[in-house]
N, C-alpha and C positions, 0 to 999 in steps of 0.2 A: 564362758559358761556362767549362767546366773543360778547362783545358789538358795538351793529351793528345803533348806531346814536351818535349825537353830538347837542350841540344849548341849548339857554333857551325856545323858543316858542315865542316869539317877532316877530315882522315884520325885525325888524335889527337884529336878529339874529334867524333867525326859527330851530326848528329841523331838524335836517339833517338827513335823514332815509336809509333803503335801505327796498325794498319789501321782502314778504314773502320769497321766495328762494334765496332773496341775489344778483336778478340779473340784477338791477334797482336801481339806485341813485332817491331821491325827496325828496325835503323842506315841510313843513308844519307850518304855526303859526296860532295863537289864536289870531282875531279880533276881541277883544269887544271894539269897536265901535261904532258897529250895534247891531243892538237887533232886533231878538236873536243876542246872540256871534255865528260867525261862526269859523269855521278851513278851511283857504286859502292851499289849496294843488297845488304845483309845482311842474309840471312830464315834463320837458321840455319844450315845450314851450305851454304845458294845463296846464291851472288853473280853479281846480275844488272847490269846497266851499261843508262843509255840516254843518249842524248842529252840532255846537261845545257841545250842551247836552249829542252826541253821547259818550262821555267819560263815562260818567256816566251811559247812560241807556244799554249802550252794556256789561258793566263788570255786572251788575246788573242782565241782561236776562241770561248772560253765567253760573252766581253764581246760580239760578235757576236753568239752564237747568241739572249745576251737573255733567258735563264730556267734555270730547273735542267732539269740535264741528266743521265738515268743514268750510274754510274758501268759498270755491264757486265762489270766485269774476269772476264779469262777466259787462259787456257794459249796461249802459241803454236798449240797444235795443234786445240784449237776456235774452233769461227766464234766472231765476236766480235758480238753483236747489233747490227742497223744503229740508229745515233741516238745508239750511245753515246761515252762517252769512251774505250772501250778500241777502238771500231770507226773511230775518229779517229786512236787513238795508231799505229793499223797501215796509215791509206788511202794509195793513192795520190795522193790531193784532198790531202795535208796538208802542212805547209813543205817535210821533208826528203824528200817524196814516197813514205812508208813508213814501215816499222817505227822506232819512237824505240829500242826495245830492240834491246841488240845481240849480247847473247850467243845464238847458234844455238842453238834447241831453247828456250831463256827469255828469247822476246825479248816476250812478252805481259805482260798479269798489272799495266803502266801504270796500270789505272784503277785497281790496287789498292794501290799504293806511292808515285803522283806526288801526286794529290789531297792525302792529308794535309801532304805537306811544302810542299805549297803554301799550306791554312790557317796552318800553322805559321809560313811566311812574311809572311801577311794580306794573301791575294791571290785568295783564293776562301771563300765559305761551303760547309762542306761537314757533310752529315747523317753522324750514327754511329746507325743503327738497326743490325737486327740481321743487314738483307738489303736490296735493294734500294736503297741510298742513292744519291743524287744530289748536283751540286755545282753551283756556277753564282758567276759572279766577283763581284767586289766591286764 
């Protein structure tokens, strides 16, 4: 398997990711600071925040759910397909009862920033096709 990040999760040294397909550079670290902790994501020049609990209650939901599962990511402002992980990281059904993202207007877009830094962790398998990918835990 070729390892597609770098970083400890710091502010001074965040994870260096790439997206699901490989076709997208982003940063990401762990601010506990704030409480909750959140996870500061850098996609150029957006910075998005979610719930840094998401580590834990996404590998948790996938260990349940028991197989791979779409990834979906999609914009705050479109539906999010039901079954997936981006229609997870926004339900009501889920830990924090809603959205993990928190910035208004980019609170979406989960299945497409958390997944990887979760592989990167070695807490899920996750595909890098070119569309369509799926994840499912360890």
């Amino acid at each position: 398997m070729t390892k597609h990040w770098s970083g400890t999760g710091t502010k001074d040294d965040p994870w260096k990711l790439k997206t699901p397909p490989l076709s997208a550079d982003y940063t990401i670290y762990k601010d506990e600071t704030v409480n909750p902790a959140l996870l500061v994501c850098q996609v150029g020049s957006t910075k998005l925040t979610y719930f840094a609990r998401v580590l834990d209650d996404l590998p948790a939901m996938l260990k349940k759910h028991g197989d791979w599962m779409l990834l979906g990511a999609a914009d705050e402002q479109k539906e999010a397909a039901a079954g997936t992980v981006e229609a997870w990281g926004r339900s009501k059904d889920n830990p924090v009862g809603g959205f993990y993202g928190q910035k208004k207007g980019y609170r979406g877009r989960l299945a497409m920033y958390i997944p990887p830094l979760l592989e990167a962790l070695g807490k899920v398998e996750l595909e890098h096709n070119a569309k369509n990918n799926r994840v499912r835990a360890k």
